[in-house]
C-alpha positions as a printed Julia matrix, in Angstrom:
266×3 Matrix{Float64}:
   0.0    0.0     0.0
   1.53   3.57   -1.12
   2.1    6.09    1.44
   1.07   9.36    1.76
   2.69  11.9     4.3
   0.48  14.47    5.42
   1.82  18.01    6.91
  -0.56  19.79    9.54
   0.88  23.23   10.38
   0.14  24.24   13.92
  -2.0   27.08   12.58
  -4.57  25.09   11.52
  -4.76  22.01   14.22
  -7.78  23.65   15.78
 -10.0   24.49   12.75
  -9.61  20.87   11.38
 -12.92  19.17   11.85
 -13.42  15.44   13.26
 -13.99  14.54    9.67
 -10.2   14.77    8.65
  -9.64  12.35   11.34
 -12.11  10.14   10.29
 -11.07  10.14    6.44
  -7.46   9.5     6.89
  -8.56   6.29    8.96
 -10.84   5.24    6.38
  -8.29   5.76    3.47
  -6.26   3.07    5.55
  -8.89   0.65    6.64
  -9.51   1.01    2.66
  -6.57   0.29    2.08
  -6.09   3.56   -0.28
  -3.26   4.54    1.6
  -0.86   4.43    4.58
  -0.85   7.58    6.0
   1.68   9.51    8.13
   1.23  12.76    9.77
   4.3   15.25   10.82
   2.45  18.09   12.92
   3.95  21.88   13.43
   2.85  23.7    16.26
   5.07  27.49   15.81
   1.57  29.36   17.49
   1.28  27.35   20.39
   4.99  27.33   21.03
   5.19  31.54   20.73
   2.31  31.34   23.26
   3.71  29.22   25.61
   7.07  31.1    25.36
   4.93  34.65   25.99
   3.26  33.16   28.85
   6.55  32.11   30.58
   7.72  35.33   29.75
  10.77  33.48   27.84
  12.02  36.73   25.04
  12.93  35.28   21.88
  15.85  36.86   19.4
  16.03  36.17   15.73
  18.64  36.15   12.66
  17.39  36.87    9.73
  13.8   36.55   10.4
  14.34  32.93   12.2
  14.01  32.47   15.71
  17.18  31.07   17.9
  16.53  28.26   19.98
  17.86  28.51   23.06
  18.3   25.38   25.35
  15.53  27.12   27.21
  13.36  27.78   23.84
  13.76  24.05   22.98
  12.56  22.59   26.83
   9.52  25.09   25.57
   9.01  23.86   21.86
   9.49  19.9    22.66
   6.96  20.33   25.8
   4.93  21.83   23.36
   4.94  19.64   20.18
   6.08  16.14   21.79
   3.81  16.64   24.23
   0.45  18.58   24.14
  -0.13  19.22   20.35
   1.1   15.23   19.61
  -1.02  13.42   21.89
  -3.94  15.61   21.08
  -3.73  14.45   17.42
  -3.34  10.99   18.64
  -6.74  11.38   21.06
  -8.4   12.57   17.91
  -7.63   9.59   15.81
  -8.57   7.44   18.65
 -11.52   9.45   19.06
 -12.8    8.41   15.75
 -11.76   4.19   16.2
  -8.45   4.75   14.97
  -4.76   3.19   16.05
  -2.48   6.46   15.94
   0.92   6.13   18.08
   2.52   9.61   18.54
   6.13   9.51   18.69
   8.89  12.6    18.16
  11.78  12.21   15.75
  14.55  11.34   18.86
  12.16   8.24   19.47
  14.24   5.41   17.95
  16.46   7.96   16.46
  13.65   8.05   13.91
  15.06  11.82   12.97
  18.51  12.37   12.7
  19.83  15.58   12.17
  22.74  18.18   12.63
  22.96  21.95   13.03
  21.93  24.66   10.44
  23.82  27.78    9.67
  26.7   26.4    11.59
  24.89  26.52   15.03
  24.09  30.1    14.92
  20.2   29.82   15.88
  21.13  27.31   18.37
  19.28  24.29   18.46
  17.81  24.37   15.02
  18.4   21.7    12.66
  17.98  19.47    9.15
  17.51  16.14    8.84
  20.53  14.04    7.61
  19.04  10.59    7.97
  15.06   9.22    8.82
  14.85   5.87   10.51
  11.42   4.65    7.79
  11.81   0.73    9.84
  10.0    2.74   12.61
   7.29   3.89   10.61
   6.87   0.87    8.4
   6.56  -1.25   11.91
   3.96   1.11   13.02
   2.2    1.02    9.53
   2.3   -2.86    9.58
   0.7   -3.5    12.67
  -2.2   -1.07   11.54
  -1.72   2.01   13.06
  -0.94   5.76   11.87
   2.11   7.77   12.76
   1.87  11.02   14.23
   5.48  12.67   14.44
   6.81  16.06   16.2
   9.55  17.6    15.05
  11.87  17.19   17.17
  15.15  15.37   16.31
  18.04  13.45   18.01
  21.76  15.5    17.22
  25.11  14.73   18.58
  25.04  12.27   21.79
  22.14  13.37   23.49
  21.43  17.01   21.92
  18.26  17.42   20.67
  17.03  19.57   17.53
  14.11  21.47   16.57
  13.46  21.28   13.19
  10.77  23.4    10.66
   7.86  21.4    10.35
   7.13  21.47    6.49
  11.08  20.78    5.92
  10.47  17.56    8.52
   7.47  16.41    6.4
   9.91  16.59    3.44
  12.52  14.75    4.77
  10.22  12.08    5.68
   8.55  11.49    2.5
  11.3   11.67    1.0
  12.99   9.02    2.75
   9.69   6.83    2.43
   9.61   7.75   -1.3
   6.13   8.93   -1.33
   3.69  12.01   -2.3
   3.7   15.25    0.89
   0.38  17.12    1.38
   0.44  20.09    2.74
  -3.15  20.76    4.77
  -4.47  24.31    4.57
  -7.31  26.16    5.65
  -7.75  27.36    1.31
  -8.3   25.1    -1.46
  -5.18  26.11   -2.77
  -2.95  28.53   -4.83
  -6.02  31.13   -5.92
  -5.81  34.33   -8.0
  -8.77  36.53   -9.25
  -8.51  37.3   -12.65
 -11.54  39.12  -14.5
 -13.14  39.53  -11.17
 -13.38  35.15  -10.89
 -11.71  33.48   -8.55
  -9.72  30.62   -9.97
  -7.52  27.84   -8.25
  -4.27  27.48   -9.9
  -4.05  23.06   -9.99
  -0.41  23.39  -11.0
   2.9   25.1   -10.57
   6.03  24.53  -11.4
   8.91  26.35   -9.69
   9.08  29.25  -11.69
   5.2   29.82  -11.95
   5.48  30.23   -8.13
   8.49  33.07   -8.28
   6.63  34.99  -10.84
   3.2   34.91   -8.38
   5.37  35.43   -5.7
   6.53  38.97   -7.21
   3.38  39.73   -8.31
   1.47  39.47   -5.35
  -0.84  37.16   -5.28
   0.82  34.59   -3.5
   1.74  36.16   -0.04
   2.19  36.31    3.45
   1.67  33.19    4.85
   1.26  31.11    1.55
   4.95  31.83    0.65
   6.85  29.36    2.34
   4.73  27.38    2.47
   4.75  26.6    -1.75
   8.57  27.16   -0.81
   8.81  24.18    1.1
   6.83  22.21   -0.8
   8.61  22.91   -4.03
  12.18  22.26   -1.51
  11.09  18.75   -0.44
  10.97  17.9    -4.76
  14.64  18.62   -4.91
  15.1   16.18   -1.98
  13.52  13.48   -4.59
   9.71  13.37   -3.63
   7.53  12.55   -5.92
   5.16  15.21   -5.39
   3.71  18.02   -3.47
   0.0   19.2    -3.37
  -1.56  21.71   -0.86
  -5.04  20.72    0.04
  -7.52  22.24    1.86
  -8.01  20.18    5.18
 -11.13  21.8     5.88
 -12.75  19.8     2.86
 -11.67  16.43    3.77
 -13.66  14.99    0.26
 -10.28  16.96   -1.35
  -8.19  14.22   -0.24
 -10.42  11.89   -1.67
 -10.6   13.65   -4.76
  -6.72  14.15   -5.03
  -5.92  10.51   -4.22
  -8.35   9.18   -6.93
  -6.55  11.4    -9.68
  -8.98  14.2   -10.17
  -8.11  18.31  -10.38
  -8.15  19.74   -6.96
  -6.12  21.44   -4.53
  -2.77  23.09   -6.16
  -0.15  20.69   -6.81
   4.13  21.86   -7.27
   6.37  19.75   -9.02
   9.23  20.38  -10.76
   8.14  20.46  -14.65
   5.41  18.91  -15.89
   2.21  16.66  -13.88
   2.99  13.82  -12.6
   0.43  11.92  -13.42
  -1.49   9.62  -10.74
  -1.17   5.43  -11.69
C-alpha cells in the first residue's frame, strides 16, 4: 500500500474538523493509503514562550533556539499538540501512536547555519523501519519535530522541511493541509484555483502578489522537499476532507508543485 505523508501546520490544528480524522482512517482501513502525519505547532509554542515570559531573538527573520526555547518547543509539540492528534484519531476508532523524531532515532539531524540559531536543525538521515513497523501492525504515525543530534542534543526542526525529509525518505507524495483550497488568484473579477505550478510559476506569483504572506513558504517548502527526490507536493484544503479523496483518486483539486510537468497519478 503507497504512502502518503500528510503536513498539519500548527495554525490550523484547531480548525480541522473530526472529519479529517475520520477520512485519513478510512483511506487506511480502505486500504487507499498508509498515512503519516508530521504536525507543526510554531503558534502554540510563541504562546507558551509569551506566557513564561521566555524573550525570543532572531537572525534573519528565524528564531534562535535557546536550550531554554527548545525545553519550551518539545513540551509543546512532543507533548500537548502530539497526543492531542493521537486522542483525535482514537476518538474516531483509529490506532495512531505519537512519537517525536529522537524516538528510535527516527530523525537524525545536525545543526543549520553552523549553530548560529542554536538548536535548530535538518535532517541528515530518517529511521522509515520505525514507521513501516507502526504502519504494519495497523496504526498511523503522528510525528513532532523534534530530532536526536550529537550524543544526546536534541534539535528542533521546521515542520514542512520535517514532512519533506520524511517522505522523502519513504519515497512517497507530501500534502500540505491548509485552511484554502489552494494557490487562488482573481482574474476578470473570478476566482480561480491554480491546480499546478512549477517552480518558476510560483516566483513569478510570488513577485506579483498574489501569493503572499503566509502562503509563501509554504509553496517554498513544498517545491524544496521535490529537490530532496519526492515525488510530489499538493496543498489541500483540510477543511474539505472529500479533497483528499478527490486528489488521491486522480482528479483536479487542490494546487499541486512539481518540478516540470504533472505527474500523473497510476
Amino acid at each position: 500500500m503507497k504512502k502518503v505523508v500528510f503536513k498539519v501546520g500548527g495554525s490550523i490544528l484547531q480548525e480541522l474538523p473530526e472529519s479529517f480524522y475520520k477520512l485519513l482512517i478510512e483511506l487506511k482501513e480502505k486500504k487507499v493509503c498508509d498515512p503519516v502525519i508530521v504536525h507543526g505547532g510554531g503558534p502554540e509554542i510563541n504562546q507558551a514562550l509569551e506566557q513564561m515570559q521566555i524573550e525570543s531573538t532572531f537572525i534573519d527573520g528565524l528564531r534562535v533556539t535557546t536550550e531554554e526555547v527548545l525545553e519550551v518547543a518539545q513540551m509543546v509539540m512532543c507533548g500537548a499538540i502530539n497526543k492531542r492528534i493521537v486522542s483525535l484519531f482514537q476518538n474516531q476508532n483509529g490506532k495512531a501512536i505519537g512519537l517525536s523524531g529522537v524516538d528510535g532515532k527516527l530523525l537524525q539531524a545536525k545543526p543549520i547555519k553552523d549553530g548560529k540559531l542554536g538548536f535548530v536543525g535538518e535532517v541528515t538521515k530518517v529511521e522509515t523501519a520505525w514507521i513501516d513497523m507502526i504502519l504494519q501492525a495497523g496504526g498511523i504515525p503522528v510525528i513532532s519535530p523534534i530530532a536526536a543530534g550529537e550524543g544526546e542534543t536534541h534539535l528542533n526542526i521546521n515542520g514542512d522541511t520535517a514532512a519533506g525529509a520524511v517522505a522523502e525518505a519513504l519515497g512517497c507524495r507530501l500534502v500540505l493541509i491548509s485552511n484554502i483550497p489552494g494557490v487562488m488568484e482573481t482574474i476578470d473579477q473570478k476566482e480561480i484555483i491554480h491546480h499546478h505550478l512549477t517552480k518558476e510559476e510560483v516566483e513569478a506569483l510570488i513577485d506579483s502578489g498574489v501569493i503572499y504572506g503566509g502562503m509563501i513558504p509554504k509553496v517554498r517548502s513544498a517545491l524544496a522537499s521535490l529537490q530532496g527526490g519526492v515525488e510530489e507536493s499538493v496543498i489541500l484544503n483540510g477543511l474539505e476532507p472529500g479533497d483528499i479523496l478527490k486528489y488521491l483518486d486522480g482528479e483536479k483539486v487542490g494546487t499541486i508543485l512539481s518540478e516540470k510537468e504533472v505527474v500523473e497519478h497510476v
